[in-house]
C-alpha positions as CSV (number, residue, x, y, z in Angstrom):
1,X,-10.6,70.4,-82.1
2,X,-9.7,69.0,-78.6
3,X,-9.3,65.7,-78.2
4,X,-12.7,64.1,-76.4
5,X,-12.2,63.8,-72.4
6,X,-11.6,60.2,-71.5
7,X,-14.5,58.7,-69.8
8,X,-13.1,57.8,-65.9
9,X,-12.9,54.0,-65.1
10,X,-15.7,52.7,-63.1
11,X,-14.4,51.7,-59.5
12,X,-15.0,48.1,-58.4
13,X,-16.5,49.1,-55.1
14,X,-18.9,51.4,-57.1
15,X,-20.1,47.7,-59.0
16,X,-20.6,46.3,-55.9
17,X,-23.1,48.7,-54.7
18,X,-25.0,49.2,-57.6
19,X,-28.3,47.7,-56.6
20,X,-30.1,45.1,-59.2
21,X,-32.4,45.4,-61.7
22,X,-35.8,44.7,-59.8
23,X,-37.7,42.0,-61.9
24,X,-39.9,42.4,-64.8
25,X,-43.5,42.1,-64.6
26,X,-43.4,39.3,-67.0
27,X,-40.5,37.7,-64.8
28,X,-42.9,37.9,-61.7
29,X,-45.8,36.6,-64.0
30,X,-44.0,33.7,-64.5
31,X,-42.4,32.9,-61.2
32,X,-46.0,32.6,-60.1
33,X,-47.3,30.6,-62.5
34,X,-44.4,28.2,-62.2
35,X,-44.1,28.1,-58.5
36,X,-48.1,27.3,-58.2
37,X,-47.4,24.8,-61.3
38,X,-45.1,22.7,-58.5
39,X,-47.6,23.5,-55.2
40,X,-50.8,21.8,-57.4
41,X,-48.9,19.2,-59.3
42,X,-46.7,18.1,-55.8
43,X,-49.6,18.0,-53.9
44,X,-52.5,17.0,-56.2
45,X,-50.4,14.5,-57.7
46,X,-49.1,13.0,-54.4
47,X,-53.2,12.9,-53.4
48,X,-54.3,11.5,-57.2
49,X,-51.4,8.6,-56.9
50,X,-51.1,7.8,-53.5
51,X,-55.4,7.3,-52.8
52,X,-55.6,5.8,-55.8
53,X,-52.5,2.9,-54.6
54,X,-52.2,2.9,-51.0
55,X,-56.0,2.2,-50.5
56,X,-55.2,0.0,-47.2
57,X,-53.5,2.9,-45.2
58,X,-55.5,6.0,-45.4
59,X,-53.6,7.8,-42.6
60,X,-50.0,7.2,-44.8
61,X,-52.1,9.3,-47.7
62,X,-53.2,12.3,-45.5
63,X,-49.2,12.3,-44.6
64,X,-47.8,12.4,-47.5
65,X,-50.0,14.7,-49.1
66,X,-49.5,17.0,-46.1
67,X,-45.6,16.9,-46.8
68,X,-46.0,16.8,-50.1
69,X,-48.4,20.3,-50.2
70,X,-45.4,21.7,-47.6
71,X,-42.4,20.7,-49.5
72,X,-43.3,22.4,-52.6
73,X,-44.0,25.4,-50.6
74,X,-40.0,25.4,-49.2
75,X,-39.1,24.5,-52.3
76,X,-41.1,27.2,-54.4
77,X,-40.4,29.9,-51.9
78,X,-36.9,29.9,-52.0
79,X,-36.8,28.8,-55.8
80,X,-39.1,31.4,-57.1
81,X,-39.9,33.8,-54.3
82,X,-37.1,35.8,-55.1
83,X,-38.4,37.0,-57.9
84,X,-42.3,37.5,-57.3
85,X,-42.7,37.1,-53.5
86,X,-43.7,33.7,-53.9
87,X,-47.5,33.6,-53.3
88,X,-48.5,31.0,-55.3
89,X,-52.1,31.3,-54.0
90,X,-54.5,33.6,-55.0
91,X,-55.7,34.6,-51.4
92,X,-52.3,35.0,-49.9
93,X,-52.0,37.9,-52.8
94,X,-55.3,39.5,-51.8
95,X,-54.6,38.9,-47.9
96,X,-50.9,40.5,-48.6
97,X,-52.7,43.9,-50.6
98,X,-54.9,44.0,-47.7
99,X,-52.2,44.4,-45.5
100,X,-50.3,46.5,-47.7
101,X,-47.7,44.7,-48.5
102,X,-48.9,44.5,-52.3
103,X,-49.9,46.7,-54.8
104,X,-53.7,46.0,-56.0
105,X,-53.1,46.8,-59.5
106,X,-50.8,44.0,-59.1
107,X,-53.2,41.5,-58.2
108,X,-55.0,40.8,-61.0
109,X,-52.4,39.8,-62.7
110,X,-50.6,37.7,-60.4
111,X,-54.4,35.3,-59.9
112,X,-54.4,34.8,-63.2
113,X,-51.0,33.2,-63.3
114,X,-51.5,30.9,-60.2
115,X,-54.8,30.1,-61.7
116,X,-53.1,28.6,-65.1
117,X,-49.9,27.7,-63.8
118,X,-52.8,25.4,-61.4
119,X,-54.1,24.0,-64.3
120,X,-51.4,23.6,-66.4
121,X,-50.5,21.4,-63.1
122,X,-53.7,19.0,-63.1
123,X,-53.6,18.9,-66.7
124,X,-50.0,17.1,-66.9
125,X,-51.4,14.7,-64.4
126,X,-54.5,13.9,-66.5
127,X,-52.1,13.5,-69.3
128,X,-50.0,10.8,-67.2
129,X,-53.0,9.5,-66.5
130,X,-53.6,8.1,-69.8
131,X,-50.9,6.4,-69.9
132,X,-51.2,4.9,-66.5
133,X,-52.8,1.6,-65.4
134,X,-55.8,0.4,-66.6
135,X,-59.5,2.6,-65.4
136,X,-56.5,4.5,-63.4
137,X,-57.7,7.9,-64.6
138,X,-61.3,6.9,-64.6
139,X,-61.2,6.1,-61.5
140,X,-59.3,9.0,-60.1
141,X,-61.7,11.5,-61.6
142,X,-64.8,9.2,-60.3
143,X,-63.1,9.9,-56.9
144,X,-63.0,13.8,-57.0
145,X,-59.4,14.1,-58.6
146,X,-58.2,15.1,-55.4
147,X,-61.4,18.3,-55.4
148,X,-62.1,19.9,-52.3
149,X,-65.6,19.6,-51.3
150,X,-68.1,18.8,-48.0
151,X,-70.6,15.7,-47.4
152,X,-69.6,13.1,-50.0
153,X,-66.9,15.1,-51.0
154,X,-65.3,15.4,-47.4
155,X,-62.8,12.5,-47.1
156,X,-64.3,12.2,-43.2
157,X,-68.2,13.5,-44.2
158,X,-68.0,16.6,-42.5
159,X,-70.9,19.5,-43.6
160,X,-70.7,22.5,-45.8
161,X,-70.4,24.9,-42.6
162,X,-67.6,22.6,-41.2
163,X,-66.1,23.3,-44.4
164,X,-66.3,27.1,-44.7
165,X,-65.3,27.5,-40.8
166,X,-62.1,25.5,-41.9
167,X,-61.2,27.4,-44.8
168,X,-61.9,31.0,-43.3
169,X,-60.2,30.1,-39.7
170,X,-57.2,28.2,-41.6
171,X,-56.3,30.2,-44.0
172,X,-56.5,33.6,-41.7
173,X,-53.7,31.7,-39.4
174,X,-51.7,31.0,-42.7
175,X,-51.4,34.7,-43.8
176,X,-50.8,35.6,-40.0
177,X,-47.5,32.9,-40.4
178,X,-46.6,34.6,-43.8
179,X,-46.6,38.2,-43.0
180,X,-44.6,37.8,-39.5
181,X,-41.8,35.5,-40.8
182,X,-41.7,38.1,-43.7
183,X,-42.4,41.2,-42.2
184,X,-40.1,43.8,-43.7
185,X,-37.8,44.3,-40.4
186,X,-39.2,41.4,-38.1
187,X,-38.5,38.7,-40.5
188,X,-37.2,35.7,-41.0
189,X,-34.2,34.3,-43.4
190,X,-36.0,31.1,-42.6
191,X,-39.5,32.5,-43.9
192,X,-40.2,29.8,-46.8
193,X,-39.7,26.7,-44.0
194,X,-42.1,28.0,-41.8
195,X,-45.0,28.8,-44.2
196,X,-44.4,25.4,-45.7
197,X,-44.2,23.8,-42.3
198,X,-47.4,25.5,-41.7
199,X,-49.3,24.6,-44.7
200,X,-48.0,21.2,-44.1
201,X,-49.6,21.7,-40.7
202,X,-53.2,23.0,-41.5
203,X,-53.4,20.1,-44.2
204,X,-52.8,17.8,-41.1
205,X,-55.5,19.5,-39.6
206,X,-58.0,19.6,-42.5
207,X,-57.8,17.3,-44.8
208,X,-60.2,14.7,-43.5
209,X,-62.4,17.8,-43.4
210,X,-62.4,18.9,-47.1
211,X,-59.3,17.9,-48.6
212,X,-57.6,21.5,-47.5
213,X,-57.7,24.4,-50.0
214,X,-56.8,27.2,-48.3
215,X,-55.7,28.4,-51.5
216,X,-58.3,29.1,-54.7
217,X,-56.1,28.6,-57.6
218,X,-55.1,24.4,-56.4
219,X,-59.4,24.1,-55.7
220,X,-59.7,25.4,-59.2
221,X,-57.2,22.9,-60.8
222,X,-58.6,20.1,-59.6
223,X,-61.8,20.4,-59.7
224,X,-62.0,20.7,-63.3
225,X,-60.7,17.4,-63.6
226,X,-63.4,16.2,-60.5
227,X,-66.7,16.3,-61.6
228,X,-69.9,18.3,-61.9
229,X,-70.1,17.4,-57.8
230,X,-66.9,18.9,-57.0
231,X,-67.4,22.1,-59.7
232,X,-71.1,22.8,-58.2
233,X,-68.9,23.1,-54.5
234,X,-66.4,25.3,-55.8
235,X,-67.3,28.5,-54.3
236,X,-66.6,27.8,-51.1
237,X,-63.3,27.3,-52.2
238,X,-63.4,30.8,-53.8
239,X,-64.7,32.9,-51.1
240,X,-63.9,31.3,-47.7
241,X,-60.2,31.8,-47.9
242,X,-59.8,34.6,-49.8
243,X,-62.5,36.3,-47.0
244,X,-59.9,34.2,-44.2
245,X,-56.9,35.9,-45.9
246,X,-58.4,39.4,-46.4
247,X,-59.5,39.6,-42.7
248,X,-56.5,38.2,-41.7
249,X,-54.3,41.2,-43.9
250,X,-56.5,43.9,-42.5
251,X,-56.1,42.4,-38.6
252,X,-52.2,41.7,-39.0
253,X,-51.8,45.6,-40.6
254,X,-54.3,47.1,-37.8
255,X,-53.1,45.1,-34.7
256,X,-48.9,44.9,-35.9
257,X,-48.4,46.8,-38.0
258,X,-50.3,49.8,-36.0
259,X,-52.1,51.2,-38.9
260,X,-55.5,52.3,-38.7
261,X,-57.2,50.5,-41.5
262,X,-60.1,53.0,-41.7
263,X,-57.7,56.2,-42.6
């Protein structure tokens, strides 16, 4: 019997160019549900703490929460977006298959993780809240828990259709932002600071309208925590920007892209 043929030594420039392992579903799953963990529980908890403290100095809230709901972003992007795309939001992954730039048997799957990984988020903070101040969490949840919402709701009083033109128009332009600065050869390296500067941006623009959603998953988080008022107002939440995002996907892949979304 011949002696077995030695196996030939793997070259190092061979190494370098093997490509890596793409990420487990479960890996992606997780990414989301921890990088929309950090979006609510940054920027719901910035709202919760700072309205409830800084009463005197309303426009000091709306900036910190508007930084706060933009930092995250950055930070989740680049923490997290490696490894699932970093949506974070519900509508941004229906507005990215609509666009095809997702799979749709994908999506289910990733909703469901932003949606717990949300409340997961507003739960800690109920849980701090017990141990906060006196009438602290009481009085946090009597004032919406941060909910989005229109009329008494709206932190300025603005109307239901005031509130649905926001989340539709706003959350269109915000998809726009994330599929140019990460289109696939027109890109960015500096993707995740733009979209975060941009949500920071459109929560300039809308909080006084209705606390800015523009994402389902952080309306569903806290408004769990806010009330029969702010549950009953939820669906505008739901469907305005995930019909802003969608529209937006199918424009962005029909007008840039140069596909004809009807083939």
């Amino acid at each position: 019997m011949s002696d077995p043929k030695p196996e030939l030594p793997v070259e190092p420039t061979e190494l370098a160019h093997t490509p890596p392992a793409a990420p487990a579903t479960s890996a992606k799953l997780v990414a989301e549900a921890f990088g929309t963990l950090l979006l609510v529980f940054g920027g719901v908890g910035t709202a919760v703490f700072a309205s409830n403290h800084f009463t005197d100095t309303p426009a000091a809230v709306y900036t910190a929460v508007a930084l706060a709901f933009g930092l995250t972003v950055v930070v989740g992007a680049y923490a997290f977006g490696p490894v699932s795309g970093g949506h974070f939001n519900p509508a941004v992954t229906l507005g990215l298959a609509a666009a095809g730039r997702f799979p749709w048997r994908e999506t289910g799957g990733y909703i469901a993780a932003q949606v717990v990984g949300g409340v997961i988020a507003t739960t800690l903070l109920v849980l701090i809240g017990l141990f906060g101040p006196a009438n602290w969490l009481t009085t946090a949840q009597d004032g919406g828990f941060a909910s989005n919402g229109w009329d008494n709701l709206s932190p300025a009083g603005f109307g239901m259709v005031a509130a649905m033109i926001a989340e539709l128009l706003l959350t269109g332009l915000f998809l726009l932002v994330i599929l140019g600065v990460t289109h696939p050869t027109r890109g960015t390296p500096f993707a995740g600071l733009a979209i975060g500067l941009t949500l920071a941006l459109i929560h300039f623009i809308s909080i006084p309208v209705d606390n800015t959603s523009v994402n389902p998953a952080r309306s569903i988080a806290a408004a769990i925590y806010g009330g029969g008022e702010a549950l009953a107002q939820l669906w505008v939440f739901l469907l305005f920007p995930i019909a802003g995002a969608m529209l937006a996907g199918l424009a962005y892949r029909s007008l840039f892209d140069g596909v004809n979304v009807s083939s």
